[in-house]
N, CA, C and O atoms as CSV, one atom per row, in Angstrom:
chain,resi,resn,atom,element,x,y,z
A,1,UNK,N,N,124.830,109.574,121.060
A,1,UNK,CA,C,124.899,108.132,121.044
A,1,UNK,C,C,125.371,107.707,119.663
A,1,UNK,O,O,124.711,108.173,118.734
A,2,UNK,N,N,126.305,106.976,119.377
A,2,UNK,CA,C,126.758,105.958,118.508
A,2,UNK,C,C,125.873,105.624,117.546
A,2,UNK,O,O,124.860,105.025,117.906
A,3,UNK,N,N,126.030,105.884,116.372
A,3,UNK,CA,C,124.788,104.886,115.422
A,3,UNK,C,C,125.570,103.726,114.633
A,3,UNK,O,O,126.779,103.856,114.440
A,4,UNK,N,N,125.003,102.797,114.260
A,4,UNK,CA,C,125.597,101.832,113.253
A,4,UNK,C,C,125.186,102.592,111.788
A,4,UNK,O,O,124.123,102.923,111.263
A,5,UNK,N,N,126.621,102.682,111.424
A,5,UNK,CA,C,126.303,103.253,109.915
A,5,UNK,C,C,125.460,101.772,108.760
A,5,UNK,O,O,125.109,101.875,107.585
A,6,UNK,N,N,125.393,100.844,109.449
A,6,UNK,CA,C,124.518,99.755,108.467
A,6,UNK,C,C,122.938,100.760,108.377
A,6,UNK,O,O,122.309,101.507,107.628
A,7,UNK,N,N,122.902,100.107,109.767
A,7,UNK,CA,C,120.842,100.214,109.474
A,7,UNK,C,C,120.575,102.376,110.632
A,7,UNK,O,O,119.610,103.067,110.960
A,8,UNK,N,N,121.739,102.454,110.731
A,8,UNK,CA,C,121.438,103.697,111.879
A,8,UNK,C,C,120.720,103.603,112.676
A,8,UNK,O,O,120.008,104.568,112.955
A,9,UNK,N,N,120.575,101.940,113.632
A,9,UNK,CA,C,120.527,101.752,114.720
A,9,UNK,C,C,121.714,101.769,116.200
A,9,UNK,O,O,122.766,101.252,115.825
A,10,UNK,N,N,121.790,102.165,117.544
A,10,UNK,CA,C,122.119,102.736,118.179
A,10,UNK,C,C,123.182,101.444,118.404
A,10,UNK,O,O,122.854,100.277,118.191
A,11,UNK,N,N,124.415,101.834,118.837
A,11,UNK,CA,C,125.489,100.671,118.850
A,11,UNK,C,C,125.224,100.088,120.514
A,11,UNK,O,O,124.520,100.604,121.382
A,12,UNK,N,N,125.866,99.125,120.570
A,12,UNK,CA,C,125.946,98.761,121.965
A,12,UNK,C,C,127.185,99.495,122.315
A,12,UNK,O,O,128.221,99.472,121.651
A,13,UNK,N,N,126.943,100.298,123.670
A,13,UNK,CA,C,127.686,100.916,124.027
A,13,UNK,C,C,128.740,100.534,124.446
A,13,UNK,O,O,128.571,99.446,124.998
A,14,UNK,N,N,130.405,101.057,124.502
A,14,UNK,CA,C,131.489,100.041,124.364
A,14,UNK,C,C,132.321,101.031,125.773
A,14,UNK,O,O,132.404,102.259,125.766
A,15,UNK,N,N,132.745,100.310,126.652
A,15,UNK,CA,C,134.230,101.567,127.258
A,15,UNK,C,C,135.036,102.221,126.143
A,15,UNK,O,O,135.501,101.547,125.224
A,16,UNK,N,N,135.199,103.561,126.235
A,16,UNK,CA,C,135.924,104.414,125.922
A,16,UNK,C,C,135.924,104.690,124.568
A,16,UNK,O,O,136.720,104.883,123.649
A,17,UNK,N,N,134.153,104.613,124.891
A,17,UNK,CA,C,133.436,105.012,123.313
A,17,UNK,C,C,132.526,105.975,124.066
A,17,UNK,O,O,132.310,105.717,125.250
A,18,UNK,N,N,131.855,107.270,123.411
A,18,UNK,CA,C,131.165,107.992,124.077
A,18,UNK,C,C,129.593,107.288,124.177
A,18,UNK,O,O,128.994,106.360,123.634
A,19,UNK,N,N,129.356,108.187,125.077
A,19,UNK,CA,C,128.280,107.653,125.576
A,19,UNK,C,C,127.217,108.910,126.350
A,19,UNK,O,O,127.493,110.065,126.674
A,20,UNK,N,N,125.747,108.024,126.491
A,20,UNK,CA,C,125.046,109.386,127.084
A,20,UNK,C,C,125.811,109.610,128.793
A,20,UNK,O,O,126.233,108.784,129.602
A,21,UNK,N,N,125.718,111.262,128.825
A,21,UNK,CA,C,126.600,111.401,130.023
A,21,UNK,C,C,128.065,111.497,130.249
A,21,UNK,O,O,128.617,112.184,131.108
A,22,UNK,N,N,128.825,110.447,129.060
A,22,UNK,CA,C,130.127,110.502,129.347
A,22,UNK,C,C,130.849,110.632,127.874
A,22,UNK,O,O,130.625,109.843,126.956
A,23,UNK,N,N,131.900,111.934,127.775
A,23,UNK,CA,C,132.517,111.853,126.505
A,23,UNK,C,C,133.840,110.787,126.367
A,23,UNK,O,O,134.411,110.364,125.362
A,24,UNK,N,N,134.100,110.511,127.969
A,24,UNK,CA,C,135.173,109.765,128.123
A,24,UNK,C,C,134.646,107.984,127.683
A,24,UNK,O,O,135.212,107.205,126.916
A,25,UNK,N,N,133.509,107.798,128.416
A,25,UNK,CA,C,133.056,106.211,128.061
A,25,UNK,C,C,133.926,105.310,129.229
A,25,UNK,O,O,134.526,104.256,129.020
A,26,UNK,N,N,133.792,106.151,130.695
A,26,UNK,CA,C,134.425,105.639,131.435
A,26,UNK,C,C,133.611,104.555,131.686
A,26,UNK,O,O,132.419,104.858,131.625
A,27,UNK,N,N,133.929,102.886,132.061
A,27,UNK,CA,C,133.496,101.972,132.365
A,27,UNK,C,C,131.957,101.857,133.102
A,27,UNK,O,O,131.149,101.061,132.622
A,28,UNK,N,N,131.653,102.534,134.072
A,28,UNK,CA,C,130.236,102.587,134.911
A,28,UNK,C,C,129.674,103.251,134.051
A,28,UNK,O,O,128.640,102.685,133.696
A,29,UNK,N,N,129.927,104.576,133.323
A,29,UNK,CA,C,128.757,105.623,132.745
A,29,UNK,C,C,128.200,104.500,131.329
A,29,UNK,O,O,127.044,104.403,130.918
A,30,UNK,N,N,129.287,103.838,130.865
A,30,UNK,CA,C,129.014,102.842,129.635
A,30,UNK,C,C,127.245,101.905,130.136
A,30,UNK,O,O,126.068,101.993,129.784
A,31,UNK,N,N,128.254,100.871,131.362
A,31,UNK,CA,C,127.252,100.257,131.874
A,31,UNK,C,C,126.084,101.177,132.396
A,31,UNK,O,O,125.111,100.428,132.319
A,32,UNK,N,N,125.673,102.302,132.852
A,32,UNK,CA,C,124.627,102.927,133.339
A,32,UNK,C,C,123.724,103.478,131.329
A,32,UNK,O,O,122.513,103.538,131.115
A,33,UNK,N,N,124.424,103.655,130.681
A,33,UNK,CA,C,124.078,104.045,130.035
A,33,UNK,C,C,123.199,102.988,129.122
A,33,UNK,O,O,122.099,103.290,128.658
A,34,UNK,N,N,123.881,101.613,128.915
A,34,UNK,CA,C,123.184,100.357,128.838
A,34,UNK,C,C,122.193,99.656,129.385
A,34,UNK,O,O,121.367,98.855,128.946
A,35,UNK,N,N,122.552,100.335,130.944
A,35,UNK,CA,C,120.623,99.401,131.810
A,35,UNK,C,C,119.784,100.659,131.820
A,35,UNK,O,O,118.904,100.511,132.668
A,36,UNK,N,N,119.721,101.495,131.398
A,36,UNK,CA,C,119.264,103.313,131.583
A,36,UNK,C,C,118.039,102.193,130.161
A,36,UNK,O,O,116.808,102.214,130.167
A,37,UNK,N,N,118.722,101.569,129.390
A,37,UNK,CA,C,117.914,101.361,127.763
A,37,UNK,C,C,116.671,100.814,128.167
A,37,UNK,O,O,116.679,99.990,129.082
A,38,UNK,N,N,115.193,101.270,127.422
A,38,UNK,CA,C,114.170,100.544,127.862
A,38,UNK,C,C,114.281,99.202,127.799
A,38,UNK,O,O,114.883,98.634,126.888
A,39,UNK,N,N,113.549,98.442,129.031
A,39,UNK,CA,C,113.781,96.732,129.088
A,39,UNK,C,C,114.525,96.311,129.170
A,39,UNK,O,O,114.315,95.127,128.905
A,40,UNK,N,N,116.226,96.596,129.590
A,40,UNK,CA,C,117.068,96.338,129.827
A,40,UNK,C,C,117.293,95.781,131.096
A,40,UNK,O,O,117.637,94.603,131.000
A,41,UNK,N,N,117.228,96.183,132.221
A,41,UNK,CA,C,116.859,95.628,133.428
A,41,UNK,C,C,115.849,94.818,133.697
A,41,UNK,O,O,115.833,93.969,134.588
A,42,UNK,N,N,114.884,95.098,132.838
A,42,UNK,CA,C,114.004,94.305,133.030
A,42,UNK,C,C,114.068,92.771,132.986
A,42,UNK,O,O,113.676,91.924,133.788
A,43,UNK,N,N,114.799,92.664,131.581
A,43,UNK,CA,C,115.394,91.182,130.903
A,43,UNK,C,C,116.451,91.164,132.089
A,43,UNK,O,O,116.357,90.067,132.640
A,44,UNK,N,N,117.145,91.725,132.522
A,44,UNK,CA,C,117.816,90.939,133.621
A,44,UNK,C,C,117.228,90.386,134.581
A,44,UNK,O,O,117.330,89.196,134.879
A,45,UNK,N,N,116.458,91.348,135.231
A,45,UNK,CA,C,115.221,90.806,136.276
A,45,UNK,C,C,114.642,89.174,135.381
A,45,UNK,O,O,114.911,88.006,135.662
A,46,UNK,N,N,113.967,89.624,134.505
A,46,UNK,CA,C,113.286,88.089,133.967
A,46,UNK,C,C,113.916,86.811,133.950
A,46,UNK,O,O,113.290,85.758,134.070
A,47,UNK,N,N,115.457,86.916,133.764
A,47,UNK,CA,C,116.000,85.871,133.702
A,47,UNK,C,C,117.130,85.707,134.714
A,47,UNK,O,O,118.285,85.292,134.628
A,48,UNK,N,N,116.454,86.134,135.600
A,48,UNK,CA,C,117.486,86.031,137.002
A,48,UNK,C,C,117.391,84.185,137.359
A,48,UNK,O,O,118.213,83.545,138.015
A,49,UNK,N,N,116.273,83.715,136.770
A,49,UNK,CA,C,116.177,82.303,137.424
A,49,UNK,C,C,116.383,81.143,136.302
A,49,UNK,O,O,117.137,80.169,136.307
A,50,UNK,N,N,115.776,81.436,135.681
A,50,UNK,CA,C,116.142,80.475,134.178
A,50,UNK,C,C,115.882,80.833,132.588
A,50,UNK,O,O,114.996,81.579,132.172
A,51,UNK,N,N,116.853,80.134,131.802
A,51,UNK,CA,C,116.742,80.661,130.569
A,51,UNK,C,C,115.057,80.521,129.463
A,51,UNK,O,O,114.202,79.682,129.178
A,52,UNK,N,N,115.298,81.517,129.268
A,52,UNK,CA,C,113.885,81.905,128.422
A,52,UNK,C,C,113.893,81.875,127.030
A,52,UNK,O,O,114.954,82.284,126.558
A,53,UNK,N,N,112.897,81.458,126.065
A,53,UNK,CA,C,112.501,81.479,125.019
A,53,UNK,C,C,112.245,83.022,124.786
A,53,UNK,O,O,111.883,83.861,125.611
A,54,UNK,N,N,112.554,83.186,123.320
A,54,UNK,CA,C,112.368,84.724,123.175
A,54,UNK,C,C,111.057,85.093,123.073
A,54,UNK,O,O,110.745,86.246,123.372
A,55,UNK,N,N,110.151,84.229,122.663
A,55,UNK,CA,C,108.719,84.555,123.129
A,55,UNK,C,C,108.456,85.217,124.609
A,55,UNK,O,O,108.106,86.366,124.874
A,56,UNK,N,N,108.879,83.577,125.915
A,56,UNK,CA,C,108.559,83.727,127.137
A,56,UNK,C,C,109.425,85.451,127.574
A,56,UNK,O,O,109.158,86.245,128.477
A,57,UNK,N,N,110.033,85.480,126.956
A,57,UNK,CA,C,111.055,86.745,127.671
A,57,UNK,C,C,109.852,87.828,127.028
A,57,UNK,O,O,109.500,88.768,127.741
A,58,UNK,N,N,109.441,87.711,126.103
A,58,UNK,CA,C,108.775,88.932,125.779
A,58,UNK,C,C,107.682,89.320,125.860
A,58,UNK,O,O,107.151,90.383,125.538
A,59,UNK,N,N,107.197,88.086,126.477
A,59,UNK,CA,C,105.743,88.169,127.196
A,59,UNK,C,C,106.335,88.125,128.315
A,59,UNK,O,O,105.299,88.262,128.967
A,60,UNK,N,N,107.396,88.025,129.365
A,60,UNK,CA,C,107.612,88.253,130.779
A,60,UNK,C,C,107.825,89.900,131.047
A,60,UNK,O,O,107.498,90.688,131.934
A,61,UNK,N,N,108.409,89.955,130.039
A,61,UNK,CA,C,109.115,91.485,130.090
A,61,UNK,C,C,108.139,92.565,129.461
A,61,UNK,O,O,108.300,93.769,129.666
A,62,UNK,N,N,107.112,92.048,128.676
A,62,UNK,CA,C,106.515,93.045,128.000
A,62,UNK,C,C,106.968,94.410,127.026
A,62,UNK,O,O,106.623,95.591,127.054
A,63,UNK,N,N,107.591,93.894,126.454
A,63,UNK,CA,C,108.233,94.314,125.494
A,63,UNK,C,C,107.899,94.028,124.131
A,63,UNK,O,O,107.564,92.868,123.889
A,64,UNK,N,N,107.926,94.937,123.106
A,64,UNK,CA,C,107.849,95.055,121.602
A,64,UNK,C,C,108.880,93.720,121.208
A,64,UNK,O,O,109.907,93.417,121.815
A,65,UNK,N,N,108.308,93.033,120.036
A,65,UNK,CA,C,109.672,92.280,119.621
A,65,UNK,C,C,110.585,93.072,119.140
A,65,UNK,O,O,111.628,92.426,119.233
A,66,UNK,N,N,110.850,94.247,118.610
A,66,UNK,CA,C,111.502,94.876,118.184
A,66,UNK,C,C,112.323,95.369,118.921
A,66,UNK,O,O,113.508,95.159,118.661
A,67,UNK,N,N,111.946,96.235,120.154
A,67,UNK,CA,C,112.692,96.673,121.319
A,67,UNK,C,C,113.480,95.505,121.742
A,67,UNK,O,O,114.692,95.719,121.750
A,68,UNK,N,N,113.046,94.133,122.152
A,68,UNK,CA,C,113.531,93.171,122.733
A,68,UNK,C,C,114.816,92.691,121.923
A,68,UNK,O,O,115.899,92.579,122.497
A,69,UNK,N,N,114.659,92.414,120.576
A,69,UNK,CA,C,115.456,92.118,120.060
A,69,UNK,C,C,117.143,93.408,119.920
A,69,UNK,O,O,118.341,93.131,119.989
A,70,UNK,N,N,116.588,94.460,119.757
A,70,UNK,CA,C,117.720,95.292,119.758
A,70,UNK,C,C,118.333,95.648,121.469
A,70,UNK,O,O,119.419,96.206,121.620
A,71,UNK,N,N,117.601,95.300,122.469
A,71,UNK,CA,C,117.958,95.412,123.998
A,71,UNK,C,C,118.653,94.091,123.856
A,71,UNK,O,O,119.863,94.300,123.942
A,72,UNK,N,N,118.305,92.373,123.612
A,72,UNK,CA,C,119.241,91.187,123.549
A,72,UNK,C,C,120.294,91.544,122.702
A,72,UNK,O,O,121.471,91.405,123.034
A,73,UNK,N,N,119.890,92.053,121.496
A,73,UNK,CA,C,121.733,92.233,120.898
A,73,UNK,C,C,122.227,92.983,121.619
A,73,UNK,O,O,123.405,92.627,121.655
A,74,UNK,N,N,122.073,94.059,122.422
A,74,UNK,CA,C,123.277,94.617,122.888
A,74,UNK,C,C,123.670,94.021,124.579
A,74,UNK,O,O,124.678,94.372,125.193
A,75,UNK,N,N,122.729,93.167,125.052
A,75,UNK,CA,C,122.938,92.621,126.303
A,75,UNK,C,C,123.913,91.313,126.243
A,75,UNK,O,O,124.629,90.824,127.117
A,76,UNK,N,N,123.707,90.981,125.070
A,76,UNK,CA,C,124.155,90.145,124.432
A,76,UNK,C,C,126.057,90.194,123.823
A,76,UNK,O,O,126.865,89.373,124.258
A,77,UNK,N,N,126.401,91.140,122.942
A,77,UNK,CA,C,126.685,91.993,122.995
A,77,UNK,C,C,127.918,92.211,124.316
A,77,UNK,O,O,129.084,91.827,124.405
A,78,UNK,N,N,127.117,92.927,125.146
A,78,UNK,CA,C,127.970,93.065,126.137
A,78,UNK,C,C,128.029,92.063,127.485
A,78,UNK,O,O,128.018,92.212,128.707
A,79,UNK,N,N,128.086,91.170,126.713
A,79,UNK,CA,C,128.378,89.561,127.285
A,79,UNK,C,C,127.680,89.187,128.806
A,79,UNK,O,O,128.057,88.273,129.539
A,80,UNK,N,N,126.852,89.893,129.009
A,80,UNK,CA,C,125.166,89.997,130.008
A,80,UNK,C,C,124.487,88.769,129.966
A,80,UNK,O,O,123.939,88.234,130.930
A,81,UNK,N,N,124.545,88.307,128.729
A,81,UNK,CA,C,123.252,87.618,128.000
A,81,UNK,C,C,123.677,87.104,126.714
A,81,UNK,O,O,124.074,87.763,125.754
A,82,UNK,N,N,123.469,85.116,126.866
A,82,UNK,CA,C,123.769,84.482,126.083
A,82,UNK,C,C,122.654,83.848,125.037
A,82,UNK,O,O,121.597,84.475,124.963
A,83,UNK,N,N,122.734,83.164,124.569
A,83,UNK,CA,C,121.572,82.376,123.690
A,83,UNK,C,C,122.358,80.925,123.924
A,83,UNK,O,O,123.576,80.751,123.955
A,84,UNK,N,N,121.369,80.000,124.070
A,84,UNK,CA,C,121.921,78.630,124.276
A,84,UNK,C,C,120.680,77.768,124.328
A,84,UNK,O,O,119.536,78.223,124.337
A,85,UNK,N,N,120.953,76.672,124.357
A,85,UNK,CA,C,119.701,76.123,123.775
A,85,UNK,C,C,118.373,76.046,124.668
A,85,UNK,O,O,117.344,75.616,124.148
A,86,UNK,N,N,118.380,76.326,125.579
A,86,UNK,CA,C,116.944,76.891,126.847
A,86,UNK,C,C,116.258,78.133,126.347
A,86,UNK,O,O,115.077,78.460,126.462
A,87,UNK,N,N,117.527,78.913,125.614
A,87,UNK,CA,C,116.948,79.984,124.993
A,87,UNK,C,C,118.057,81.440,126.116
A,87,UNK,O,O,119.063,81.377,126.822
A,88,UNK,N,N,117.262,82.376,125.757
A,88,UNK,CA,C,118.021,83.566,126.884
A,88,UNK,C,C,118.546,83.135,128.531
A,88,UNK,O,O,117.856,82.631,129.417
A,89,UNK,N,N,119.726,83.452,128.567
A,89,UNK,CA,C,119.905,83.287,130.300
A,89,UNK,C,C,121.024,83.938,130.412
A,89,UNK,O,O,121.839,83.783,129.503
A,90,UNK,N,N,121.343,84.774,131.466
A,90,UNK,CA,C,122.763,85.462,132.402
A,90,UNK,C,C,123.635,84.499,132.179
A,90,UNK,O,O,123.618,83.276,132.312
A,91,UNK,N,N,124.633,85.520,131.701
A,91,UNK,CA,C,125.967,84.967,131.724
A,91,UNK,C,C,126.266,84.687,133.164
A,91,UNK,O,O,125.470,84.789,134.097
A,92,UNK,N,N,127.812,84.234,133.232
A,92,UNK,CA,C,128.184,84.443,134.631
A,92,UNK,C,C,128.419,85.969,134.870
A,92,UNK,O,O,128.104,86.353,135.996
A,93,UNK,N,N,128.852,86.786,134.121
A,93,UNK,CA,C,128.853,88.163,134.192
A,93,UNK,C,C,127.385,88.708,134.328
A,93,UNK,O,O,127.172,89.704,135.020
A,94,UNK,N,N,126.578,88.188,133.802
A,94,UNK,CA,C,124.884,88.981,134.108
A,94,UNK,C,C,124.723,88.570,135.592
A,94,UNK,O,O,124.190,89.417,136.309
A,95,UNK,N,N,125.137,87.292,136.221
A,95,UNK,CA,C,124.856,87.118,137.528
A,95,UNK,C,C,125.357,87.708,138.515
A,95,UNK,O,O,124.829,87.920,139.606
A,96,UNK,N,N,126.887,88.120,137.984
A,96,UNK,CA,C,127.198,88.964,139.197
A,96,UNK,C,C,126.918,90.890,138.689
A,96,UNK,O,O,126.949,91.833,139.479
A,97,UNK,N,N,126.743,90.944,137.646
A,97,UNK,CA,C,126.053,92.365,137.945
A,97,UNK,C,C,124.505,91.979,138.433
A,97,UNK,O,O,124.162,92.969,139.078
A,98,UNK,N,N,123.439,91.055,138.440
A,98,UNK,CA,C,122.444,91.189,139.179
A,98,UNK,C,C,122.645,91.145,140.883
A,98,UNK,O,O,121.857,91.323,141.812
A,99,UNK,N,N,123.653,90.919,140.835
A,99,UNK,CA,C,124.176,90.796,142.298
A,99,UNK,C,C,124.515,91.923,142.859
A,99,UNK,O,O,124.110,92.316,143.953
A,100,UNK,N,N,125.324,92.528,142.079
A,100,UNK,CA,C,125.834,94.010,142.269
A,100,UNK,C,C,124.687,95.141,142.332
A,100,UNK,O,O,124.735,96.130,143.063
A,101,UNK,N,N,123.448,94.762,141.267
A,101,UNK,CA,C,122.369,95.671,141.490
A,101,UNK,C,C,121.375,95.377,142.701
A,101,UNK,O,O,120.571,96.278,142.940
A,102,UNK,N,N,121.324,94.284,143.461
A,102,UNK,CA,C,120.995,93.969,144.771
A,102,UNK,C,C,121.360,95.311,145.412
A,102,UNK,O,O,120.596,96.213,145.756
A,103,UNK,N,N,122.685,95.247,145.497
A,103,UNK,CA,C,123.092,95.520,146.802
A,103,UNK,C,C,123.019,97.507,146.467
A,103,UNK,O,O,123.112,98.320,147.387
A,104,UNK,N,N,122.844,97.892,145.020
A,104,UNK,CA,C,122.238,99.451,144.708
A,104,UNK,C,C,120.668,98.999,145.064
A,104,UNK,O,O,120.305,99.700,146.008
A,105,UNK,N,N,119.882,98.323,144.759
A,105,UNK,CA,C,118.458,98.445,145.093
A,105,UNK,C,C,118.615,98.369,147.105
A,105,UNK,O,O,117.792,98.960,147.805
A,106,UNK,N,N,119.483,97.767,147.557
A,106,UNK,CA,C,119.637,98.214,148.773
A,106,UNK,C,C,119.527,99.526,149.606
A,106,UNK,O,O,118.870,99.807,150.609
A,107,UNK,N,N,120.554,100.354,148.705
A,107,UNK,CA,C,121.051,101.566,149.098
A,107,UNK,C,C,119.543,102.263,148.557
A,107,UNK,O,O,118.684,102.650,149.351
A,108,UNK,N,N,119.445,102.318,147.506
A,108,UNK,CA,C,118.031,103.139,147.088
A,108,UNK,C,C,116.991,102.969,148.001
A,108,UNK,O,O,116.235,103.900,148.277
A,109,UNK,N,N,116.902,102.001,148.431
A,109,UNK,CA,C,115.801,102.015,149.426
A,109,UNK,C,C,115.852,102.741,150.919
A,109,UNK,O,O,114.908,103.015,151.660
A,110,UNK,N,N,117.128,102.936,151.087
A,110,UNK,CA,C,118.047,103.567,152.606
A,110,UNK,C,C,117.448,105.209,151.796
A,110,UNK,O,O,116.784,106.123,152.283
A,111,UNK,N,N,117.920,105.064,150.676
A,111,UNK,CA,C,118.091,106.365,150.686
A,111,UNK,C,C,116.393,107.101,149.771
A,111,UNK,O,O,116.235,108.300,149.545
A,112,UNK,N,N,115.608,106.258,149.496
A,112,UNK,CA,C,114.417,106.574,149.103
A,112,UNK,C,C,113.891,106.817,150.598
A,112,UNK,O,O,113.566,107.999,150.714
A,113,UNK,N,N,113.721,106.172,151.649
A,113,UNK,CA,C,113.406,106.404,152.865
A,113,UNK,C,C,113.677,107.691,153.517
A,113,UNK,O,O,112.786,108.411,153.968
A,114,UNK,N,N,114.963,107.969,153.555
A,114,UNK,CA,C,115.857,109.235,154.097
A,114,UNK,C,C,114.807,110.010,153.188
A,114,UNK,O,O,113.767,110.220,153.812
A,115,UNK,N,N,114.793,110.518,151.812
A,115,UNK,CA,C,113.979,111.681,151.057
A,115,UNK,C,C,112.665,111.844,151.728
A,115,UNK,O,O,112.099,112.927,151.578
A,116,UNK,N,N,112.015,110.786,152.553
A,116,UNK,CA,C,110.815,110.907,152.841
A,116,UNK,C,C,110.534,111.689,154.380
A,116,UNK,O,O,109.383,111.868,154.780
């Protein structure tokens, strides 16, 4: 994984930058490698409905401020997740990947069933 030579914290992962899983940084392994981050999904889940104060997000999400803050910069970052004056909320791009992860929590469930 990528470090920032500032503080040698972990970069937000970019296409066709390496990444865990992929030396190529093909587009999906980027994004898998980004909601894979603790609380990452989570903050999507939390603000699927309205924008949050970074407090409310971090008492919704249960998360470290520390974690939270380095999961929003890079959700952020990778244009997921804005700041505006409500506080945290989905881009139009966070809405349609929560949309897109619908329809995988779909399949997981077809296919968590089938394993059983």
């Amino acid at each position: 994984m990528a470090r920032s030579p500032k503080n040698n914290a972990p970069e937000t992962p970019k296409p066709g930058q390496p990444v865990r899983g992929s030396r190529t940084g093909r587009p999906v392994m980027v994004l898998l490698d980004l909601l894979g981050r603790r609380g990452a999904l989570r903050i999507i889940w939390e603000l699927r409905q309205d924008a949050l104060t970074f407090r409310a997000l971090q008492d919704a999400a249960e998360l470290t401020p520390s974690t939270l803050n380095t999961r929003l910069k890079e959700l952020r970052d990778a244009r997921i997740v804005a700041l505006g004056e409500g506080g945290y909320a989905l881009t139009a791009q966070g809405h349609e990947l929560r949309q897109s992860l619908a329809a995988l929590t779909q399949w997981a469930e077809v296919w968590a069933g089938d394993l059983h």
